[in-house]
C-alpha positions as CSV (number, residue, x, y, z in Angstrom):
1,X,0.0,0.0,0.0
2,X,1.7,3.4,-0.5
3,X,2.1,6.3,2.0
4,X,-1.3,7.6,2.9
5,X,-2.9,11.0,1.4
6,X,-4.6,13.4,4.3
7,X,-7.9,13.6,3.7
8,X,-9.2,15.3,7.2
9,X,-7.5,15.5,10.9
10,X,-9.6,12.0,11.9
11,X,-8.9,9.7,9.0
12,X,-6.5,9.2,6.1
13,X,-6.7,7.1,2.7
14,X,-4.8,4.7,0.9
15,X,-4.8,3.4,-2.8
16,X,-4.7,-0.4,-2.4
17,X,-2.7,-2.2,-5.0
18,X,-5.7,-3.5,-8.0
19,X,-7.1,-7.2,-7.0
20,X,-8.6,-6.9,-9.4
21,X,-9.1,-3.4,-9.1
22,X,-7.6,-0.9,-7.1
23,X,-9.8,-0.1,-3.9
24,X,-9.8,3.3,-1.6
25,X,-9.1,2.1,1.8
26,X,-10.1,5.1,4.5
27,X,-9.3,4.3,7.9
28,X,-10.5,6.2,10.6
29,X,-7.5,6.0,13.5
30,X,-8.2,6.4,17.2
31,X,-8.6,9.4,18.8
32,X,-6.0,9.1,22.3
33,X,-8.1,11.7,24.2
34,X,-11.3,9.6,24.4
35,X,-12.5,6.9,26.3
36,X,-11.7,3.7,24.5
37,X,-14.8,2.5,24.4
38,X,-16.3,5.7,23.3
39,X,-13.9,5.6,21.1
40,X,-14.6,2.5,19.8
41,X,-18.1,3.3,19.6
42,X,-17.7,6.2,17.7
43,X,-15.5,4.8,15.1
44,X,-17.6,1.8,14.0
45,X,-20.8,4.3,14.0
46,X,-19.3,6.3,11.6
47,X,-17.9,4.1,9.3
48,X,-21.4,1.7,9.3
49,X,-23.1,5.8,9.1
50,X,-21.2,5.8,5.1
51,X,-21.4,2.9,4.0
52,X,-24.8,2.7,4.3
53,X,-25.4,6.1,3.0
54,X,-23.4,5.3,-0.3
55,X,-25.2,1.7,-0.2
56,X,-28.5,3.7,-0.2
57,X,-27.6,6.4,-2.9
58,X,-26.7,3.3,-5.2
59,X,-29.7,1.8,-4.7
60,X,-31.4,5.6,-5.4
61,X,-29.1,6.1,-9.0
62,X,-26.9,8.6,-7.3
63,X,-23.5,7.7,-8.7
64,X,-21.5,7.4,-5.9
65,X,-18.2,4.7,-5.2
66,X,-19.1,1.6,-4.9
67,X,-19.1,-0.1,-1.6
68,X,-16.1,-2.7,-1.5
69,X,-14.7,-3.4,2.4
70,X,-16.5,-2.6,5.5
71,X,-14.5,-3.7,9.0
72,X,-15.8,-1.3,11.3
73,X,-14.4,-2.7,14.3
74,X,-10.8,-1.6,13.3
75,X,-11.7,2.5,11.3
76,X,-12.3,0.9,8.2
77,X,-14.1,1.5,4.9
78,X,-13.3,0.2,1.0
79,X,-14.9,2.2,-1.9
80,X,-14.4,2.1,-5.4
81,X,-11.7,4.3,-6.9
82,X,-13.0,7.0,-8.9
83,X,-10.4,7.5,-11.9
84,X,-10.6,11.3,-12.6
85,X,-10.5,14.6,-11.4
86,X,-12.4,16.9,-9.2
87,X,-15.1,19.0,-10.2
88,X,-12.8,21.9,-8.4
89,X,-9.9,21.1,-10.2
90,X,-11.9,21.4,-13.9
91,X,-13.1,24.2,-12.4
92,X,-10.5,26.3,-11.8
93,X,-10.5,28.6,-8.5
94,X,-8.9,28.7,-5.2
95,X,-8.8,26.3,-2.4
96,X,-11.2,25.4,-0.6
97,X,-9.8,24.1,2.9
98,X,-10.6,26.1,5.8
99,X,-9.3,24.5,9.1
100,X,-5.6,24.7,9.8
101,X,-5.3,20.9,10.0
102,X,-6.6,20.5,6.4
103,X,-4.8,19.4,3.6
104,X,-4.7,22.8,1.8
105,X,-5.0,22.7,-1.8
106,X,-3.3,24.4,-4.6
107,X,-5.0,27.4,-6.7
108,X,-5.6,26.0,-10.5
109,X,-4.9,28.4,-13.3
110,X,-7.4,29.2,-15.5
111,X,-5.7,27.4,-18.5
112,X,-5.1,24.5,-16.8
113,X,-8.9,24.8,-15.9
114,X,-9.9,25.0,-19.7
115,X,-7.8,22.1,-20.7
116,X,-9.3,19.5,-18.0
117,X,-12.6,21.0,-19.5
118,X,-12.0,20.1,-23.2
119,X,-10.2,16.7,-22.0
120,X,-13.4,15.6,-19.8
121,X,-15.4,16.9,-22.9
122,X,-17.7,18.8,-21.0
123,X,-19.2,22.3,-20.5
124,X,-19.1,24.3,-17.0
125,X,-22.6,24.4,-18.1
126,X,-23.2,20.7,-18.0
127,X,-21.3,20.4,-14.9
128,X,-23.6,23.0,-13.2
129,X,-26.5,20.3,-14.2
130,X,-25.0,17.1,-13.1
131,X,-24.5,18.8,-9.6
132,X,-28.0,19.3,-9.7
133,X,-29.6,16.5,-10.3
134,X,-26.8,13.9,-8.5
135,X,-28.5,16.7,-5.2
136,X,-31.8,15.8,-6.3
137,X,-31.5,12.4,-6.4
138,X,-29.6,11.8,-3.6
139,X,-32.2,14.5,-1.3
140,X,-35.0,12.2,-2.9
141,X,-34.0,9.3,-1.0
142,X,-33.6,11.4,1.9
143,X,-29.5,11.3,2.0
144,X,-28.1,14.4,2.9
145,X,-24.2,14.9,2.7
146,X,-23.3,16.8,5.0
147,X,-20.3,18.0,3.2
148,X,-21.3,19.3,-0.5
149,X,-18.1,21.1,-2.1
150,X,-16.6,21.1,-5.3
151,X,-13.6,19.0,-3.8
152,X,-16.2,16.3,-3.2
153,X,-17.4,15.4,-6.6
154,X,-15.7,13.6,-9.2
155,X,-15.6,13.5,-13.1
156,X,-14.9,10.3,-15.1
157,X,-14.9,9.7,-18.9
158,X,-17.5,7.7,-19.3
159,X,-16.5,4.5,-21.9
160,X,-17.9,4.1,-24.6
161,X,-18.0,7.8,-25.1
162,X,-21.4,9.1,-26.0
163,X,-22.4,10.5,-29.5
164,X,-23.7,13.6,-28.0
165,X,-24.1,15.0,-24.6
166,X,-21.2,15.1,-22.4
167,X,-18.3,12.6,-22.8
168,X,-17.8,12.3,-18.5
169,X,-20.4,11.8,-15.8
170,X,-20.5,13.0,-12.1
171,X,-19.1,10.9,-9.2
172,X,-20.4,12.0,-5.6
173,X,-17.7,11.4,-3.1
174,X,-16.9,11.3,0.8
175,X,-19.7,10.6,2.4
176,X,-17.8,11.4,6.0
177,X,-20.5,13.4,7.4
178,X,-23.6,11.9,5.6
179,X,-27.0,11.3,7.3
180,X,-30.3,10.1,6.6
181,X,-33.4,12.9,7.1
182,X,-36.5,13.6,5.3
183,X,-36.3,17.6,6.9
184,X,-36.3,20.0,4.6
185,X,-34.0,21.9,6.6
186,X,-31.8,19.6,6.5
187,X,-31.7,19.4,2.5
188,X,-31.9,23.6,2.5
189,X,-28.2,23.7,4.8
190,X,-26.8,20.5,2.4
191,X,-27.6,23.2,-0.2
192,X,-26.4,26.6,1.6
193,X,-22.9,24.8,2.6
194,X,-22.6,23.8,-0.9
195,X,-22.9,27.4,-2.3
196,X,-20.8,28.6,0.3
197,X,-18.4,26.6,-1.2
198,X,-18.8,27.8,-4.6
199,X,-18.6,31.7,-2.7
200,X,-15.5,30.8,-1.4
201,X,-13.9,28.6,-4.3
202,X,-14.5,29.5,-7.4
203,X,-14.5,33.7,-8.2
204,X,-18.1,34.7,-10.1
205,X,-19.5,31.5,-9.4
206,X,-23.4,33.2,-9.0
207,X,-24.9,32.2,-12.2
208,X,-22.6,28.6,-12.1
209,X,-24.8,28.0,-8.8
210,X,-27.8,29.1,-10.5
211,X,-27.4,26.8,-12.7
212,X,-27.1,23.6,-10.5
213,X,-30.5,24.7,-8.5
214,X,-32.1,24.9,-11.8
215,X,-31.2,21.2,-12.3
216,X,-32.0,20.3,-8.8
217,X,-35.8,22.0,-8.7
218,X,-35.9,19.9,-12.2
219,X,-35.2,16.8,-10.3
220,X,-37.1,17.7,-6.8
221,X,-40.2,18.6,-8.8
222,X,-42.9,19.5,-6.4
223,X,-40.9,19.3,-3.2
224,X,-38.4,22.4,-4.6
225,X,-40.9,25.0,-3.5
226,X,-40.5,24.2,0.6
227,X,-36.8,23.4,0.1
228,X,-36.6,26.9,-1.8
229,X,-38.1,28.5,1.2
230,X,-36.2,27.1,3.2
231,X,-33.0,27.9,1.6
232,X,-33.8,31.7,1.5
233,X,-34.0,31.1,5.5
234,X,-30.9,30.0,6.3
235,X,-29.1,32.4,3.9
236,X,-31.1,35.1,6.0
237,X,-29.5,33.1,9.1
238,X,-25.8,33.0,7.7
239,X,-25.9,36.7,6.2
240,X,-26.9,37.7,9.9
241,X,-23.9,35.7,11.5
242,X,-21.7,37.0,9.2
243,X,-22.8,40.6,10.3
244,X,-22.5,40.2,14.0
245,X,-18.9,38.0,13.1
């Protein structure tokens, strides 16, 4: 296995050699300042918490990694590996980590942004819609992520390529913080958190984020209306924290 990648202060990831294929081993170590058996606890919660979240967007048509190894006992959790790159990285924009023990990431020039674009063979545009409707799907089934960013979604060439349409399809990823709800709160902050992101990430992102809650009130269909609502709430709620810092 080969040196691990940070992914967040709690856990880190490992590529596993291809038997047949190669497999994304996150392993969620144990924390020395708690109780070991609240530790314990904890861990196997968490790691049962995604994997059943990812088993239940499957079964919903989100496209998420598939579910591989599952030893909670011991921190640990196989997915699929997604071959590809992030939606943040086609993007273009600035990093996205916030916390000092994050892995920062690097800023991605605009040309390099355009290139991944015509190599994935798809529009900002099309992205914006995948986003969307992977959402809509996924709030459908009553899966919120806990997490939405641009970091957390993948693109893959899809193979055969299509004859029209775009030539790579959307891979929802890390499903750390995931949950189950029906709320429609719940599904209005998976939404505020995920255009925070795109405030923070990508410069003049407004009308790319318009575009991905077009998609997803295509998706929600009659539901969109109290989740809209909803939304315009806690963006009232964050613009007033914001104000009193």
């Amino acid at each position: 296995i080969p040196s691990p990648f940070p992914l967040t202060p709690s856990q880190k990831v490992y590529l596993s050699p291809p038997f047949p294929e190669p497999i994304l081993l996150k392993y969620r170590f144990h924390k020395s300042y708690r109780h070991p058996a609240l530790d314990a606890q904890i861990t196997r919660q968490r790691v049962q918490m995604e994997a059943r979240a990812l088993v239940r967007c499957l079964r919903a048509g989100v496209r998420v990694p598939g579910v591989r190894v599952v030893d909670a006992g011991v921190g640990v959790l196989g997915v699929e590996w997604i071959e590809g790159a992030s939606v943040r990285q086609v993007l273009g924009g600035g990093a996205e980590a916030e916390d000092d023990n994050e892995e920062e990431e690097e800023d991605v020039p605009s040309e390099e942004s355009e290139r991944m674009l015509r190599e994935f063979g798809i529009t900002r545009d099309e992205i914006m819609r995948l986003i969307g409707l992977e959402i809509s799907k996924m709030h459908k089934a009553d899966i919120v992520h806990g997490d939405l960013t641009t970091s957390n979604m993948m693109l893959r060439l899809l193979s055969p390529p299509p004859a029209t349409g775009p030539a790579s399809e959307l891979v929802m990823i890390d499903f750390g913080l995931a949950g189950t709800s029906s709320m429609v709160e719940d599904k209005a902050v998976d939404l505020y958190v995920l255009e925070r992101a795109f405030a923070s990430t990508h410069p003049d992102s407004e009308s790319l984020f318009g575009g991905v809650l077009d998609a997803y009130r295509e998706g929600m269909g009659k539901a969109w209306d109290a989740i809209y609502k909803r939304l315009e709430e806690v963006r009232l709620r964050g613009r007033k924290r914001s104000m009193v810092g």
